[in-house]
Each structure stands twice: as C-alpha cells, then as structure tokens.
PDB file of N, CA, C and O in Angstrom:
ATOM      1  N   UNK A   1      90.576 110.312  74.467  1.00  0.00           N
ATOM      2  CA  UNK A   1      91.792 109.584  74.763  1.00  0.00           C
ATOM      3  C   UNK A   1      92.161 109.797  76.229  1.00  0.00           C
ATOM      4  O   UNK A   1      91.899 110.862  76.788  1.00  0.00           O
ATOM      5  N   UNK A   2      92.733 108.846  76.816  1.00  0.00           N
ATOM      6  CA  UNK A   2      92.961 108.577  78.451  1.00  0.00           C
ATOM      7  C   UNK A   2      94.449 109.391  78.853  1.00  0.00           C
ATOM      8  O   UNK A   2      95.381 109.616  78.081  1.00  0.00           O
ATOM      9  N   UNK A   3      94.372 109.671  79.991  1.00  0.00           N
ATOM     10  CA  UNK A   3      95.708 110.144  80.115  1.00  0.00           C
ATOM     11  C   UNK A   3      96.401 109.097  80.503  1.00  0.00           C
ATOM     12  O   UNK A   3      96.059 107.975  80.878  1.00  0.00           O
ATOM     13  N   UNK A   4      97.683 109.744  80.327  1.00  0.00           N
ATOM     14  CA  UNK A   4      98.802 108.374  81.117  1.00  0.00           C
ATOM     15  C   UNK A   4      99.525 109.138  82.150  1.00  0.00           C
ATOM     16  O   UNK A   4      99.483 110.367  82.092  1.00  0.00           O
ATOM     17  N   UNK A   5     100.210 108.527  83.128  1.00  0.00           N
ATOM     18  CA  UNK A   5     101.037 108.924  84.070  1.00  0.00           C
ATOM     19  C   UNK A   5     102.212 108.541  83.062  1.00  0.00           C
ATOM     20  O   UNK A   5     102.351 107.613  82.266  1.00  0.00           O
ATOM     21  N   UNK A   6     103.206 109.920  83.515  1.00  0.00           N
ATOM     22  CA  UNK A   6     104.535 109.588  82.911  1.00  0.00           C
ATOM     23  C   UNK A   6     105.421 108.805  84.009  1.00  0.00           C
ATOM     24  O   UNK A   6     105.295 108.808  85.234  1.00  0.00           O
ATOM     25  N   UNK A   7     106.437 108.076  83.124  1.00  0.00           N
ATOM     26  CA  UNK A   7     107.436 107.548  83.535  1.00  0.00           C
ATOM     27  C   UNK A   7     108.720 108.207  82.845  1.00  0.00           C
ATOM     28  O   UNK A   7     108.902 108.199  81.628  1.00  0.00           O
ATOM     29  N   UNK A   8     109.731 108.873  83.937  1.00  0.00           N
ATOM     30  CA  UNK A   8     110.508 109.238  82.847  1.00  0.00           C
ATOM     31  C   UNK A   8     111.896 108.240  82.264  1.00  0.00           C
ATOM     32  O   UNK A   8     112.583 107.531  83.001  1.00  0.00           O
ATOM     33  N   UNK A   9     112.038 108.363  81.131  1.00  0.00           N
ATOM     34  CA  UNK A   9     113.166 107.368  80.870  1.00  0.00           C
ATOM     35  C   UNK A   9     114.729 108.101  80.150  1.00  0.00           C
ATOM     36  O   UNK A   9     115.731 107.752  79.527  1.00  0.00           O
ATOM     37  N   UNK A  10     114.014 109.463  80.815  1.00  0.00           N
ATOM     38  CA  UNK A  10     115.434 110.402  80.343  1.00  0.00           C
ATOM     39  C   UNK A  10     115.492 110.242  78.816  1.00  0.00           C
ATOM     40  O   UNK A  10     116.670 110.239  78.460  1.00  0.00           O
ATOM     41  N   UNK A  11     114.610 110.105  77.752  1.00  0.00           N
ATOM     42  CA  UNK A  11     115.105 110.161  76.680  1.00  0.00           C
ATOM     43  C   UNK A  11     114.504 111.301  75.534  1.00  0.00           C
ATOM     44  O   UNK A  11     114.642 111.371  74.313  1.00  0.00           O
ATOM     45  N   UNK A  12     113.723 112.214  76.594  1.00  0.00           N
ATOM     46  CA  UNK A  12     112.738 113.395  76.265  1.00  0.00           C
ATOM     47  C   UNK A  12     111.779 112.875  75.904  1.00  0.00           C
ATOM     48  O   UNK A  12     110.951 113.775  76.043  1.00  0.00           O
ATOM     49  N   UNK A  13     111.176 111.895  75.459  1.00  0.00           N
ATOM     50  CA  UNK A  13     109.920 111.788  75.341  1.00  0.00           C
ATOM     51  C   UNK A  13     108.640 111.029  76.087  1.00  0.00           C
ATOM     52  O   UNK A  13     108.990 110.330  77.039  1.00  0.00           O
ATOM     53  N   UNK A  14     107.532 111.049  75.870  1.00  0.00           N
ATOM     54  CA  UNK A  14     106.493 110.834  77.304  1.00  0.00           C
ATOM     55  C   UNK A  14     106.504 109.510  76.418  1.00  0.00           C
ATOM     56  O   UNK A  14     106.424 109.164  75.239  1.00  0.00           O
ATOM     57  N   UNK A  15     106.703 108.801  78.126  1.00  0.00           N
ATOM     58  CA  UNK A  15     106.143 107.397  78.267  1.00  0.00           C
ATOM     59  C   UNK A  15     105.244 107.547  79.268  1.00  0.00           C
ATOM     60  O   UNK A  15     105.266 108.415  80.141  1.00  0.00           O
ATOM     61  N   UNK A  16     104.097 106.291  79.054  1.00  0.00           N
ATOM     62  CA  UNK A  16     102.990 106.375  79.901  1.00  0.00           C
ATOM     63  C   UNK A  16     103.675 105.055  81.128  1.00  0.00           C
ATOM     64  O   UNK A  16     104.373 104.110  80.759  1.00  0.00           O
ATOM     65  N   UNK A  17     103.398 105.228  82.093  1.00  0.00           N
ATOM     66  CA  UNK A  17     103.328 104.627  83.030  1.00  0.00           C
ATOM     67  C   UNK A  17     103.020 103.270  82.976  1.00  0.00           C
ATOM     68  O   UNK A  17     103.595 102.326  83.519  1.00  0.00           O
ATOM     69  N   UNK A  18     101.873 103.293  82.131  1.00  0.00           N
ATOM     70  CA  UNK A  18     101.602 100.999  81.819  1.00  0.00           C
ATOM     71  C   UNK A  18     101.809 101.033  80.762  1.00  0.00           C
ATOM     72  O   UNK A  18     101.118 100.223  80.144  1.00  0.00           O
ATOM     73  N   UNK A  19     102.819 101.908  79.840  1.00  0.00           N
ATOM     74  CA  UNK A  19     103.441 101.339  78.799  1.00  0.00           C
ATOM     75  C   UNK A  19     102.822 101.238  77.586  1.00  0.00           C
ATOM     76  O   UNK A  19     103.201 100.881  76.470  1.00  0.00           O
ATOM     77  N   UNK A  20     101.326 101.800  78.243  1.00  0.00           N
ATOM     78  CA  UNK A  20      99.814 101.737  76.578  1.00  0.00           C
ATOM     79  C   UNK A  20     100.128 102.363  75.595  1.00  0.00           C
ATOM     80  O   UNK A  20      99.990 101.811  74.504  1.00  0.00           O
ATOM     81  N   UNK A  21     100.721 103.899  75.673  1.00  0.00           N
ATOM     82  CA  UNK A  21     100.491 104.842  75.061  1.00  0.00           C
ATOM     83  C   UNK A  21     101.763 105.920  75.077  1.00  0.00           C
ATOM     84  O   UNK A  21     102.852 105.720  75.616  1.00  0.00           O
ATOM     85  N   UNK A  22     101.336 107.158  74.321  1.00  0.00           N
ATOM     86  CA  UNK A  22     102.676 108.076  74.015  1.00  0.00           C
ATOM     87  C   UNK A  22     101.346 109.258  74.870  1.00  0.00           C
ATOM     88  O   UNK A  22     101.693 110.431  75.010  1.00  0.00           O
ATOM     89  N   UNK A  23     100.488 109.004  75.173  1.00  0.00           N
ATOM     90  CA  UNK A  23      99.618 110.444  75.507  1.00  0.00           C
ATOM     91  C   UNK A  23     100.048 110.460  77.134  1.00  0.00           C
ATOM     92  O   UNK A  23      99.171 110.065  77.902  1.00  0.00           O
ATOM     93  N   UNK A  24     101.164 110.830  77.647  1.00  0.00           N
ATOM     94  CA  UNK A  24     101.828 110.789  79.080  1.00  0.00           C
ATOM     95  C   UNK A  24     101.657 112.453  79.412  1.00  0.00           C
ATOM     96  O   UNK A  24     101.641 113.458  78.700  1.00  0.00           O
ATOM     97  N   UNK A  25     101.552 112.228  80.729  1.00  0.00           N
ATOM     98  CA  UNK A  25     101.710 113.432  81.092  1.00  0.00           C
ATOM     99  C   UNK A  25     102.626 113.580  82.720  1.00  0.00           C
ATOM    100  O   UNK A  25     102.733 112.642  83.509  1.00  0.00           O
ATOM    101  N   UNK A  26     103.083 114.672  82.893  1.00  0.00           N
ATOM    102  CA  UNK A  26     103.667 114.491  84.502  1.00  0.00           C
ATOM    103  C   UNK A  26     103.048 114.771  85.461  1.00  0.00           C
ATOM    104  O   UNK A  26     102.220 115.674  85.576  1.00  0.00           O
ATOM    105  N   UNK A  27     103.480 113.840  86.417  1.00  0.00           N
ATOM    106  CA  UNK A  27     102.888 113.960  87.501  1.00  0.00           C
ATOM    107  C   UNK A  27     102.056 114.284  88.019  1.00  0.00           C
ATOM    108  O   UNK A  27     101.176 113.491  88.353  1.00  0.00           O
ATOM    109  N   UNK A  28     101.982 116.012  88.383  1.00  0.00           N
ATOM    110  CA  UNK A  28     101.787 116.827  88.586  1.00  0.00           C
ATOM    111  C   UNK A  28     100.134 116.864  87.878  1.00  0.00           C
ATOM    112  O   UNK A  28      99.055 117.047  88.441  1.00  0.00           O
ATOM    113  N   UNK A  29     100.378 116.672  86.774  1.00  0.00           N
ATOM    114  CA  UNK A  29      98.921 116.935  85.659  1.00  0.00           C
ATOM    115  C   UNK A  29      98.402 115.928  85.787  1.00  0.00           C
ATOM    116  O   UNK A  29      97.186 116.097  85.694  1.00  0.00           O
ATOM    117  N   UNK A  30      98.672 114.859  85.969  1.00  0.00           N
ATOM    118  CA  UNK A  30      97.946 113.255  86.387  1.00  0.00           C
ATOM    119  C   UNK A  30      97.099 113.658  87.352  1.00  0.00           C
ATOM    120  O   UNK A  30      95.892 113.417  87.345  1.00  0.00           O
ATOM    121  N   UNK A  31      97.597 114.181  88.073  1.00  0.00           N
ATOM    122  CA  UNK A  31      97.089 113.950  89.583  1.00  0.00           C
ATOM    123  C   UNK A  31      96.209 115.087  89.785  1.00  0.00           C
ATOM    124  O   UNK A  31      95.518 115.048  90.803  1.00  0.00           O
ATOM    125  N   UNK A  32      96.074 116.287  88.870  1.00  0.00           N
ATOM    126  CA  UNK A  32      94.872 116.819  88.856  1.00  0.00           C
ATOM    127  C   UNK A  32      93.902 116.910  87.486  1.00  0.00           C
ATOM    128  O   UNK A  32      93.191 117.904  87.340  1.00  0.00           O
ATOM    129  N   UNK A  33      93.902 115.942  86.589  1.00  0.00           N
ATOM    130  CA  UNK A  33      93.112 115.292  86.106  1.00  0.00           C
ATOM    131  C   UNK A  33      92.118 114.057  86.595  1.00  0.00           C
ATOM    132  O   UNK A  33      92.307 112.951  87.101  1.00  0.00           O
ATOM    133  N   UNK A  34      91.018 114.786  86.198  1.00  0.00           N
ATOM    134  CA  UNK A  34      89.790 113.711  86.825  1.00  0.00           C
ATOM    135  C   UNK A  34      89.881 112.149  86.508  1.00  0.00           C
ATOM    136  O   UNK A  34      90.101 111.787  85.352  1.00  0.00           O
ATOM    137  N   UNK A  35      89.705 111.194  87.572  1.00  0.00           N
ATOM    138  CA  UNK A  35      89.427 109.904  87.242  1.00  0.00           C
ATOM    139  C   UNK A  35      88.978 109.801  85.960  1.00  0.00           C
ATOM    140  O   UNK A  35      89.711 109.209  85.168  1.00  0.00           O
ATOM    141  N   UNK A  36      87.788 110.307  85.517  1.00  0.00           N
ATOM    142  CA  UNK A  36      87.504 109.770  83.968  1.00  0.00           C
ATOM    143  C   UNK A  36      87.978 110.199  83.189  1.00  0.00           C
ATOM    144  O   UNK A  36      87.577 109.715  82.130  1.00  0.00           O
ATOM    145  N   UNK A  37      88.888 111.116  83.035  1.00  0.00           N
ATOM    146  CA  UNK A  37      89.843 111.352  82.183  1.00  0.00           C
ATOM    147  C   UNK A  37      91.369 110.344  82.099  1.00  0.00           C
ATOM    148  O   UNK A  37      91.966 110.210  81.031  1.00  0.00           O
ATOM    149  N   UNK A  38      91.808 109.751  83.287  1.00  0.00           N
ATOM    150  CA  UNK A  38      92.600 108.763  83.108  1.00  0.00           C
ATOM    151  C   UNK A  38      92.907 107.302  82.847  1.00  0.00           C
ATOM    152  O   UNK A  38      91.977 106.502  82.953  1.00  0.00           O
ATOM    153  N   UNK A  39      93.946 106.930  82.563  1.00  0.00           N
ATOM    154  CA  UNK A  39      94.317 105.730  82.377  1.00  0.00           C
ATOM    155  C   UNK A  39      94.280 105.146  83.416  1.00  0.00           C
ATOM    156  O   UNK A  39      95.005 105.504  84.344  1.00  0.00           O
ATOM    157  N   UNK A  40      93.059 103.641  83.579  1.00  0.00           N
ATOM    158  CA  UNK A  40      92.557 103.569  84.480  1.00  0.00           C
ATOM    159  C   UNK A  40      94.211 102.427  85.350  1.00  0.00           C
ATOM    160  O   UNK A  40      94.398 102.510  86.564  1.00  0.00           O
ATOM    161  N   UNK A  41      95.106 101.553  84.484  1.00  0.00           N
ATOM    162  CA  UNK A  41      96.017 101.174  85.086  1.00  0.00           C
ATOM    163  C   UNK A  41      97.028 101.653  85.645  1.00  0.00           C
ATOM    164  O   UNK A  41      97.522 101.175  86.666  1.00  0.00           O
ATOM    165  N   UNK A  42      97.538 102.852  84.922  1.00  0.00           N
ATOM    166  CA  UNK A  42      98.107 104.224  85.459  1.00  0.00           C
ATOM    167  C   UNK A  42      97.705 104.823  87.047  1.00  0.00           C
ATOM    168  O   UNK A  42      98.429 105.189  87.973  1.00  0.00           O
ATOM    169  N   UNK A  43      96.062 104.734  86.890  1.00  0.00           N
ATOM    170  CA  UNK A  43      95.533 105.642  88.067  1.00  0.00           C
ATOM    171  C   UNK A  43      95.708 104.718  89.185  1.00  0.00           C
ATOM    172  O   UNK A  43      96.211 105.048  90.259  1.00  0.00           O
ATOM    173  N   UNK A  44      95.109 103.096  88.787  1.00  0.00           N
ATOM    174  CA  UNK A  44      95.764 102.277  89.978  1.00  0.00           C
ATOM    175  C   UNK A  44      97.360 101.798  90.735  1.00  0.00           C
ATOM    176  O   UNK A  44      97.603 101.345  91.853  1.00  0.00           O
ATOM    177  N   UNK A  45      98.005 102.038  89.894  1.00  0.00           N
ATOM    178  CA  UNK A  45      99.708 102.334  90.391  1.00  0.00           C
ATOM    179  C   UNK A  45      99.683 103.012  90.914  1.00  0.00           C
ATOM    180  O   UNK A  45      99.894 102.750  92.098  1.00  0.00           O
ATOM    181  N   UNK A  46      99.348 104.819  90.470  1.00  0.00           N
ATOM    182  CA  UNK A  46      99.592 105.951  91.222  1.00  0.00           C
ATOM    183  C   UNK A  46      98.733 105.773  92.643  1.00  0.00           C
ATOM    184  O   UNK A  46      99.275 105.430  93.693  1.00  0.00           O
ATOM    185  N   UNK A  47      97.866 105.947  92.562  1.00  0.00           N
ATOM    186  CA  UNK A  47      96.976 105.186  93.749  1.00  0.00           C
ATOM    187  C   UNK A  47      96.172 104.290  93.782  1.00  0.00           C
ATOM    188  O   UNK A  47      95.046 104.103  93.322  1.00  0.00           O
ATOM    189  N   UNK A  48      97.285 103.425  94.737  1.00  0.00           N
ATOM    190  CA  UNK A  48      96.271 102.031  94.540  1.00  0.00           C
ATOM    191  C   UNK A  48      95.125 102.126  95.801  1.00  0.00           C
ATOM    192  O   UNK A  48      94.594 101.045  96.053  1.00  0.00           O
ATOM    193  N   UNK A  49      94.704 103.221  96.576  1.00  0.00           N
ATOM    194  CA  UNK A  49      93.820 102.830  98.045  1.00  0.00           C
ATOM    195  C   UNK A  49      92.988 104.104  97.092  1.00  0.00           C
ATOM    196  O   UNK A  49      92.657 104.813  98.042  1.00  0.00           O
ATOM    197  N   UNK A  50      92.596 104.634  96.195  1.00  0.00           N
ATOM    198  CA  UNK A  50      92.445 105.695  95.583  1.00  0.00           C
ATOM    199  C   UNK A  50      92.625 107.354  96.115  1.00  0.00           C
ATOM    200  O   UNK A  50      92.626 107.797  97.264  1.00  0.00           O
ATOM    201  N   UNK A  51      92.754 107.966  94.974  1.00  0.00           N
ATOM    202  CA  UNK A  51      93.008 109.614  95.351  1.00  0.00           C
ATOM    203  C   UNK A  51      91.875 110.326  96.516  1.00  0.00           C
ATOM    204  O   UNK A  51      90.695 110.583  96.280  1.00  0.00           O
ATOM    205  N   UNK A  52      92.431 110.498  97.502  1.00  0.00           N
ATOM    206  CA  UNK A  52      91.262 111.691  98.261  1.00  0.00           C
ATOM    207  C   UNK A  52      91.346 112.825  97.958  1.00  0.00           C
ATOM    208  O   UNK A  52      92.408 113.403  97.726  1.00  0.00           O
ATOM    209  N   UNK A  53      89.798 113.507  97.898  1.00  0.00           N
ATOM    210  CA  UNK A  53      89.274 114.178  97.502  1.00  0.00           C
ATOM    211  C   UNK A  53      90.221 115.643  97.510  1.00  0.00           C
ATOM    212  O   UNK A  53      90.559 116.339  96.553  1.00  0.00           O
ATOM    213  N   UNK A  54      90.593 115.866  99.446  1.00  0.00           N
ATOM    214  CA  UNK A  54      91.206 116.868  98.938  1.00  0.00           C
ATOM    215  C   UNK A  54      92.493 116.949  98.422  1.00  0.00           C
ATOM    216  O   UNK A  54      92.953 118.084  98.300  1.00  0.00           O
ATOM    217  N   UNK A  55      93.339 115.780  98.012  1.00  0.00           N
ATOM    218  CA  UNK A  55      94.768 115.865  97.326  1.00  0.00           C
ATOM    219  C   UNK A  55      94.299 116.302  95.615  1.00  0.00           C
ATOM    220  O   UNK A  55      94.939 116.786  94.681  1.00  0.00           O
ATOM    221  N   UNK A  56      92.756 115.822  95.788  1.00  0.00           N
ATOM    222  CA  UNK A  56      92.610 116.187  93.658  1.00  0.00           C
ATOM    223  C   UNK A  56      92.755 117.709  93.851  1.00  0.00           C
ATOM    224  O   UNK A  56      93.470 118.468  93.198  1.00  0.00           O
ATOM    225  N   UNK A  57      91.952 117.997  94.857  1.00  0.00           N
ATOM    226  CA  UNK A  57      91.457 119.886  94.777  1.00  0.00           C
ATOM    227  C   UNK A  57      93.450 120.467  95.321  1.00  0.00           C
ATOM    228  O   UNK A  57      93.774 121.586  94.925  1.00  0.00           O
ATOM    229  N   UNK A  58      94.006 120.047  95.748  1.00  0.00           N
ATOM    230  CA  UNK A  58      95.402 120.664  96.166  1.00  0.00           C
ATOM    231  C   UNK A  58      96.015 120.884  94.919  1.00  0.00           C
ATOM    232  O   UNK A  58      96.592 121.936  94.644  1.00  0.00           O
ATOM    233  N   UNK A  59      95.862 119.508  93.822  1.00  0.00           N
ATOM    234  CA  UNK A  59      96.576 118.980  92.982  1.00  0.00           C
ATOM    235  C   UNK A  59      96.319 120.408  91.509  1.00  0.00           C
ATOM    236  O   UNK A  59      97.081 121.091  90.825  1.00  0.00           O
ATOM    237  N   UNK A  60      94.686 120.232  91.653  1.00  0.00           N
ATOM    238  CA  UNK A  60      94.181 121.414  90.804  1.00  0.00           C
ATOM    239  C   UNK A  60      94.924 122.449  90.750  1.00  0.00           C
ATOM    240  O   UNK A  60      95.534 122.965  89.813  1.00  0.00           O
ATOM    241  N   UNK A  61      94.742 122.930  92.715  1.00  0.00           N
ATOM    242  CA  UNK A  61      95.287 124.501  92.325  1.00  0.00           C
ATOM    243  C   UNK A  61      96.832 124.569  92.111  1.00  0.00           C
ATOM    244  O   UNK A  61      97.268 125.563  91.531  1.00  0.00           O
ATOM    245  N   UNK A  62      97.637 123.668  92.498  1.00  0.00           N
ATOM    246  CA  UNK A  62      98.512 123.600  92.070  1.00  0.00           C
ATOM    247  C   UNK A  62      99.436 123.843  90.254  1.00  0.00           C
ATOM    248  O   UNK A  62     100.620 123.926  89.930  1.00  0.00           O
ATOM    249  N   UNK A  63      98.651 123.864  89.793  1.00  0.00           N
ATOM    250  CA  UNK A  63      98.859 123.617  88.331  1.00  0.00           C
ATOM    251  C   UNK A  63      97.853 124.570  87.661  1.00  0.00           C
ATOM    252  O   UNK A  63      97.521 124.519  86.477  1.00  0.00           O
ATOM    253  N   UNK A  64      97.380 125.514  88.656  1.00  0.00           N
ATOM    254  CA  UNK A  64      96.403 126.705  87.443  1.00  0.00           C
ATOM    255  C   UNK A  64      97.141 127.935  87.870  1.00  0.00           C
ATOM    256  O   UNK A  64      96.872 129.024  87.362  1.00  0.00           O
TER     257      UNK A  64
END
C-alpha cells in the first residue's frame, strides 16, 4: 500500500493529500519515504520538479 501525504483538516484523522486514501502520513515521513513507496499524485504536489537527493537523506535523518 502507497503512502499518502497528509493534509490536515483538524479533525484528528489522516487525510491523504489526493484524497485516495486514509493511509496518510505527515510530512515529515512523506518526505523520507522512498519514491516507490509513495503515492505517486501526492509525491507530484509535494514535488512537482522532483525531490533531490540530498533533501531525501536530510529528511531520513531527520525522523530516526
């Protein structure tokens, strides 16, 4: 299953970003989850010129 970028709608629960799915995650975890792990309409909103390389590896250590 794909990830989603969350959108938040203040109502506690994860919405995905294109609206597909309940499997959302924030920000933060989007953005250091691998391309093939995401929602590929999600990943093009979040970046539409795509992610460089070293914002994935920042994004990683950020979140371990």
């Amino acid at each position: 299953m794909k990830v989603h970028n969350h959108s938040e709608q203040f109502d506690g629960k994860p919405h995905a970003w294109c609206g597909r799915s309940d499997n959302a995650v924030p920000s933060d975890q989007f953005e250091a989850t691998p391309s093939a792990d995401r929602c590929k309409v999600c990943e093009a909103d979040w970046f539409p010129h795509g992610q460089p390389d070293w914002h994935f590896q920042q994004a990683k250590e950020k979140i371990q």
